[in-house]
C-alpha positions in Angstrom: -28.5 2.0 15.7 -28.4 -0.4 18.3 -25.0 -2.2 18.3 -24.7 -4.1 21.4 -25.7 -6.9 20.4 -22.2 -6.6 17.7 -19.5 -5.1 19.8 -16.3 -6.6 21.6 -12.8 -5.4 23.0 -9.4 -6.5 22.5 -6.3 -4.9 24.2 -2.9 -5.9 22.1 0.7 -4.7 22.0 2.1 -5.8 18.4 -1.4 -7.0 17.7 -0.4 -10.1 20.4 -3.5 -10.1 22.4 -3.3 -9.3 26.2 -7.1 -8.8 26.8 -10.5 -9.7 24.7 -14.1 -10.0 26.3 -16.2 -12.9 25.1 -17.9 -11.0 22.9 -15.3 -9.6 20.7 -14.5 -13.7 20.5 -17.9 -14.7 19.2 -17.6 -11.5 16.5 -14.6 -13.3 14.8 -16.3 -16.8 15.2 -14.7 -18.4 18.6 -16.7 -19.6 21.0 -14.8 -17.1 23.9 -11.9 -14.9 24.9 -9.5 -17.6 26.0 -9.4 -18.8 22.4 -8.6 -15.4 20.9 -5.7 -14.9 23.9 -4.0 -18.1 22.6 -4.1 -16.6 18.6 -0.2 -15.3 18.3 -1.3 -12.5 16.6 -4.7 -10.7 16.2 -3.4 -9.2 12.6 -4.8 -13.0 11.4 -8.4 -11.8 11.7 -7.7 -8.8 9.2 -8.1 -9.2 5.8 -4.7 -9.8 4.4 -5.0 -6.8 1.7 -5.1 -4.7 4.8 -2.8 -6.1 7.2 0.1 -3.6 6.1 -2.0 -0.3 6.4 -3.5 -1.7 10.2 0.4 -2.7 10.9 1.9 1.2 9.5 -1.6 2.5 11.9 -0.6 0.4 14.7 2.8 2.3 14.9 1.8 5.6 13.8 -0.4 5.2 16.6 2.0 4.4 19.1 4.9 6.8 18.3 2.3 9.3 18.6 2.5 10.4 14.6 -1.4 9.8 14.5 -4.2 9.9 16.7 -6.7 7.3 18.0 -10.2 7.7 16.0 -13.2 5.6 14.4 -11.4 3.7 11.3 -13.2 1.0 8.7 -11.3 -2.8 8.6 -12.7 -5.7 6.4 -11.8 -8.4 8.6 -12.3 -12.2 8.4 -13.8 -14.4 11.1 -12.4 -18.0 11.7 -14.7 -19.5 9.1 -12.2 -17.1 6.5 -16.2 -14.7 5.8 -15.7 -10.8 5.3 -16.5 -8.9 7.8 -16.9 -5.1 7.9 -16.1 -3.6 11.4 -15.7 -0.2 12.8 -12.3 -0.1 15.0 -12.5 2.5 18.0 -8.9 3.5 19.3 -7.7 4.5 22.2 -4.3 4.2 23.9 -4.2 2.2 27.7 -1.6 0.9 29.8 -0.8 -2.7 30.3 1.9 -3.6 33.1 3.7 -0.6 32.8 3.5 -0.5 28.7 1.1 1.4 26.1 -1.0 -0.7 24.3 -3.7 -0.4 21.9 -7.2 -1.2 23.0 -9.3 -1.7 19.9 -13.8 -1.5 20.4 -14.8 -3.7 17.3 -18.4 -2.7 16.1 -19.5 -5.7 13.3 -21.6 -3.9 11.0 -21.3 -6.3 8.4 -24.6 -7.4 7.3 -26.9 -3.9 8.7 -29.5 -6.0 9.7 -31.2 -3.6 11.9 -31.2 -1.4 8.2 -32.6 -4.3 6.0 -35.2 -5.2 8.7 -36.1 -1.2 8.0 -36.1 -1.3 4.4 -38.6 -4.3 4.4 -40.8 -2.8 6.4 -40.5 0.7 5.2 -38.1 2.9 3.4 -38.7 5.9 5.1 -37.3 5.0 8.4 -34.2 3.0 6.2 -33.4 6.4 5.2 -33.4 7.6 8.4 -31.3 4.9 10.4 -29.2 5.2 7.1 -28.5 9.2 7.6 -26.8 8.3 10.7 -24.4 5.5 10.2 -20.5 6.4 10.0 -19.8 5.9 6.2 -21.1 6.8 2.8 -24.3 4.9 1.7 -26.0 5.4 -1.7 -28.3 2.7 -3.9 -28.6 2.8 -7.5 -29.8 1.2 -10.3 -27.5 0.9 -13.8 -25.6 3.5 -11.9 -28.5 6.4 -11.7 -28.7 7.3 -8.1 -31.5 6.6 -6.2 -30.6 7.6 -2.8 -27.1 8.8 -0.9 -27.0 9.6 2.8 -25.8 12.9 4.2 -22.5 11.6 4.7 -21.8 10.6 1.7 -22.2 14.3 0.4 -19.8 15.4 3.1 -17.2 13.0 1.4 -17.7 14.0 -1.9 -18.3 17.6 -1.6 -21.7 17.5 -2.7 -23.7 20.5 -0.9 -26.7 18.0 -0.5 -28.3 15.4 -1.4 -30.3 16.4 -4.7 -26.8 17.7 -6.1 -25.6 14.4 -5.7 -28.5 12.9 -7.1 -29.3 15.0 -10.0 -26.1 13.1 -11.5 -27.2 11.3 -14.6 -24.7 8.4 -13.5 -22.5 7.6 -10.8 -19.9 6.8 -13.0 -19.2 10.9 -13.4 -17.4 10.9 -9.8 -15.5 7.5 -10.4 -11.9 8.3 -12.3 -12.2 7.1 -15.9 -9.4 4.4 -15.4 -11.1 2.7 -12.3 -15.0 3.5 -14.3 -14.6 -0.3 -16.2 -13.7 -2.3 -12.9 -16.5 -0.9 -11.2 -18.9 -1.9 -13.8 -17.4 -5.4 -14.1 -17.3 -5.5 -10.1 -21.8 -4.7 -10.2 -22.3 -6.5 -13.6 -21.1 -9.8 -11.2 -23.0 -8.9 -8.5 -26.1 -8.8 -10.6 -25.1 -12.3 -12.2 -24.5 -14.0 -8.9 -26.8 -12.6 -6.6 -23.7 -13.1 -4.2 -22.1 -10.5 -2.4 -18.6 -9.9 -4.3 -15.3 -8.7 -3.0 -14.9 -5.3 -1.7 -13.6 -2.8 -4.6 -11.3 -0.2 -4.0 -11.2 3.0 -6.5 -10.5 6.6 -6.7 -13.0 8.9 -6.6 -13.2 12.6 -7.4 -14.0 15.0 -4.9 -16.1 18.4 -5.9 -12.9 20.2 -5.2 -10.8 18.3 -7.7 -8.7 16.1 -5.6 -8.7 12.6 -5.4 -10.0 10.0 -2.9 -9.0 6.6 -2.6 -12.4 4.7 -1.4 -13.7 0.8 -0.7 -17.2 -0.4 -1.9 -18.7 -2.9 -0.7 -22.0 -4.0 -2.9 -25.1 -5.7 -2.0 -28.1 -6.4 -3.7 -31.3 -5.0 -2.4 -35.1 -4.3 -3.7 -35.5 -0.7 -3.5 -39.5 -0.1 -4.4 -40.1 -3.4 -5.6 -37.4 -3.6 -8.1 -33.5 -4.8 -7.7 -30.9 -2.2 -7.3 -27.8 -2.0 -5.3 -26.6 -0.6 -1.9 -23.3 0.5 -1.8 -21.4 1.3 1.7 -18.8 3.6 0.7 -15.4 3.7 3.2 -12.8 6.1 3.2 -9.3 4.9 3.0 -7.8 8.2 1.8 -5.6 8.7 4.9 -5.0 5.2 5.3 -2.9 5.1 2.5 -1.5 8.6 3.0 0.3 7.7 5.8 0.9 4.2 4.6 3.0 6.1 1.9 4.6 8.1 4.9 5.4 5.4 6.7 6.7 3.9 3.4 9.3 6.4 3.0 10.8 6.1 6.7 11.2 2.6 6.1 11.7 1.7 2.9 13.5 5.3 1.7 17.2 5.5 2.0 17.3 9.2 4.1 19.8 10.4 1.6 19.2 9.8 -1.7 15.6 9.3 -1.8 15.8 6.0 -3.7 15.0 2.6 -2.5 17.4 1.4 1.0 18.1 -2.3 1.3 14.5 -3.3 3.5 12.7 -1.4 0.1 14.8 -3.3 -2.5 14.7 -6.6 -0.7 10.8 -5.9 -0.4 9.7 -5.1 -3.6 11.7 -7.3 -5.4 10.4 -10.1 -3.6 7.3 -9.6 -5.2 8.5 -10.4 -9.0 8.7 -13.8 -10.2 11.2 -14.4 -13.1 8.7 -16.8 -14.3 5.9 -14.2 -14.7 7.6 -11.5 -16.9 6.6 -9.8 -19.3 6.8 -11.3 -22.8 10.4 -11.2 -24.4 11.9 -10.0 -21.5 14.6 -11.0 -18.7 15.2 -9.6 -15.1 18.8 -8.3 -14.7 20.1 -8.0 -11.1 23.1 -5.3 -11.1 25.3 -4.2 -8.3 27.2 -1.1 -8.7 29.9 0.1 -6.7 31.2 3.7 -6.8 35.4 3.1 -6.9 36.8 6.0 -5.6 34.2 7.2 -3.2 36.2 7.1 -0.2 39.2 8.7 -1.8 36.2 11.6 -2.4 35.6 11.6 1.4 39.0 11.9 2.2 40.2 14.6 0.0 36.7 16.9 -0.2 35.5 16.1 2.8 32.0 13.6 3.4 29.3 16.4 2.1 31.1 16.2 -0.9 31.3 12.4 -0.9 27.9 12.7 0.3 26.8 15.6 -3.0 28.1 12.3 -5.0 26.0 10.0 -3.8 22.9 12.0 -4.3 24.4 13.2 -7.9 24.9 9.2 -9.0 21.6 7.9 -7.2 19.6 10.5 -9.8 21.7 9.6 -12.6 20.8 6.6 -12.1 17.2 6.5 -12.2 17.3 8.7 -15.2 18.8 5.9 -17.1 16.7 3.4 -15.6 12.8 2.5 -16.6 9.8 4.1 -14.2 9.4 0.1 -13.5 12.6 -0.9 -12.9 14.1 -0.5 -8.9 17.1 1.0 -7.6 18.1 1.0 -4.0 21.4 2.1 -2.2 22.7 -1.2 -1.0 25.6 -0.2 1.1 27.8 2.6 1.6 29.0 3.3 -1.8 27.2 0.4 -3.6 23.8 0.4 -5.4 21.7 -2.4 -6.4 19.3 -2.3 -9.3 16.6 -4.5 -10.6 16.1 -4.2 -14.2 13.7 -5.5 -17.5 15.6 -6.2 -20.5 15.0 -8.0 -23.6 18.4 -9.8 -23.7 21.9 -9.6 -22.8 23.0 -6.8 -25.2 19.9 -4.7 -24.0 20.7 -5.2 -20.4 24.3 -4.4 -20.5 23.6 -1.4 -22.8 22.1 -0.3 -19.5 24.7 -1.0 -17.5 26.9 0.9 -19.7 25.0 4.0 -19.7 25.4 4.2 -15.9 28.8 3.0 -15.8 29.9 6.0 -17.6 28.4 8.8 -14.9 31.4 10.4 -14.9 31.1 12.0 -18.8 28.4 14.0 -17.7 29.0 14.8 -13.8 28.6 18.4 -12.4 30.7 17.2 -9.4 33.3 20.0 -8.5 35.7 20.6 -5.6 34.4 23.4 -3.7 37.6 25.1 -3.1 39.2 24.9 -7.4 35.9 24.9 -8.7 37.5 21.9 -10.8 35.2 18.9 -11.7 35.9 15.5 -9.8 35.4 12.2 -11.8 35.4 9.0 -10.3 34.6 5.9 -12.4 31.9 3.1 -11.4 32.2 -1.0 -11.6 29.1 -3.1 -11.9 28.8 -6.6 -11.7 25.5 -8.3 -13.2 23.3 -11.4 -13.7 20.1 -12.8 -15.8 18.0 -14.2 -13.0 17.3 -17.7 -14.1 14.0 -19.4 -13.8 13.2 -21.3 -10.0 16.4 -19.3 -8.6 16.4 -17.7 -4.9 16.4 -13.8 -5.4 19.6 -14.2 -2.8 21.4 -16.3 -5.0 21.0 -14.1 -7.8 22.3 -11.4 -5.4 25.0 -12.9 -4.5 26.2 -13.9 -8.4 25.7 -10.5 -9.3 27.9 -9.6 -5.9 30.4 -11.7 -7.2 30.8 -10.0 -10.8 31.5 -7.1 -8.7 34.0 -8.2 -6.7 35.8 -10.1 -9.8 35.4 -6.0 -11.7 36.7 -4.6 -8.8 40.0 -7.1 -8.3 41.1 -5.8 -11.6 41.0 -2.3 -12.8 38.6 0.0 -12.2 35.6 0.9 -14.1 34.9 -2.6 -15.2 31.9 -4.4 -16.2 31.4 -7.9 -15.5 28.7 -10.7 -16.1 27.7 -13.5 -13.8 
């Protein structure tokens, strides 16, 4: 395939751009490189769905967890139109600093592929065979054709095993089967070329893969069927999860660390939950922790932490979060149906000490140590750090009395 016609470079440190040819400008829509040199950042011209797992690349990249390869962006040039690009890595110097030169290849529309499937679909299946990514065509999901990579992604030892399938549904996990219908069932209705589709796909060993599809109607032997370019953004999220952990993780107890909390909780609205139910911001402080540290030493203060951050979740709903916030404070973000329900919760967590395995390491005796919490509805068209800082306040008013108290904002 002949892509020079569709290629550019950019050099960039924290996607600010220190370098891009003309061409790479005219890719993204500009009319040349000074244009693209003024952008403050090049992340702008990804698609935002996949700004986070270029940003987690980008630093993987340059701290040397990862190495530069061939990976597949939907992008957006200036006039806001998908793009699908091929990004070739490698790792330059710029003044004295690595940076991240990026070759774009724009193989969004495959024109040199549709000119060959007009004029005959022999030679389409042999540019096809050769391109980077999975390619099949079907119609009402009975494959018609797949190229050789595609098998190699899917495990399939070639490509009449892959298209003996009655359906390519059978390789499409049964909870993402639906959307993918409803994603082609638009296509066909439109005639327009939809929004990429990301699903998880089952591999001929068993495990899963996380892929994007991007659809397109085409006439295949005189009839309608569709062409679907298969990307695989299996280790992009692998390592997005990785990088996750370092940064959103707290190192010790494995739950949620203030950057997680803050972040995830950003993304709920109080005005879009879920029927009957309230959000319920509690901040728990562990009272006697430091008197733990002092007498057993910090790994057993430390043994506590990890003991009361797992008690914790156990009482707590697989949707609900729960982050250390400080040194011997948690902060979680619960679902509740009212008041009663929500400080029910609090209760069970309050009382961590009935059931602690905690023990001095020298008597073998058990240590207790009691818990305040301090808690707060979140109310509709509040700031999430007003609502912290009521709940922070119960806390402090629990903790200026006795301790093991309970107290509502």
């Amino acid at each position: 395939m002949d892509f020079d016609a569709n290629y550019g470079v950019v050099i960039h440190q924290d996607f600010i751009p220190l370098y891009a040819d003309d061409k790479y400008a005219k890719i993204f829509g500009y009319h040349n490189a000074k244009e693209i040199l003024a952008l403050d950042s090049i992340l702008q011209l990804i698609d935002p769905e996949q700004q986070d797992v270029a940003a987690h690349t980008y630093y993987a990249l340059m701290s040397g967890m990862e190495k530069p390869q061939v990976r597949n962006y939907v992008n957006r040039n200036r006039s806001g139109i998908l793009m699908n690009v091929l990004a070739i890595e490698h790792i330059v110097e710029w003044q004295g600093r690595p940076a991240l030169q990026i070759t774009i290849v724009d193989v969004t529309e495959s024109h040199v592929l549709k000119c060959s499937l007009q004029q005959s679909e022999q030679r389409y299946q042999q540019l096809i065979n050769n391109v980077f990514e999975g390619v099949f065509i079907h119609r009402d999901f009975t494959p018609l054709f797949c190229n050789k990579a595609l098998c190699e992604l899917l495990g399939f030892p070639n490509q009449n095993a892959f298209l003996s399938q009655q359906s390519m549904l059978q390789i499409v996990t049964t909870e993402d089967q639906q959307r993918l219908i409803e994603a082609t069932t638009r296509l066909l209705q439109s005639k327009n070329t939809p929004e990429p589709i990301e699903i998880h796909c089952l591999h001929q060993n068993g495990t899963s893969l996380r892929l994007k599809l991007v659809e397109s109607l085409i006439s295949w032997q005189g009839e309608d069927a569709v062409q679907v370019s298969v990307f695989d953004m299996t280790e992009s999220y692998r390592l997005k999860e990785k990088l996750d952990q370092l940064i959103y993780q707290d190192f010790l107890t494995n739950v949620l660390n203030r950057r997680g909390f803050m972040h995830f909780a950003r993304q709920l609205d109080p005005q879009e939950q879920p029927k009957n139910k309230c959000f319920y911001c509690l901040i728990i402080g562990m009272d006697d922790l430091k008197q733990i540290n002092h007498l057993y030493g910090y790994s057993v203060g430390d043994i506590a932490l990890v003991q009361f951050a797992k008690h914790c979740k156990k009482k707590l709903a697989e949707t609900d979060l729960i982050s250390r916030w400080s040194g011997d404070e948690f902060i979680a973000m619960i679902q509740a149906t009212n008041h009663k329900a929500a400080r029910q919760v609090a209760e069970h967590i309050r009382h961590f000490f009935n059931d602690t395995e905690l023990v001095d390491p020298e008597t073998k005796k058990p240590i207790n140590f009691s818990t305040s919490i301090g808690y707060a509805q979140w109310q509709e068209d509040e700031e999430l750090d007003t609502l912290i800082l009521r709940a922070d306040s119960a806390l402090e008013l629990a903790r200026s009395q006795i301790t093991e108290q309970l107290v509502f904002a």
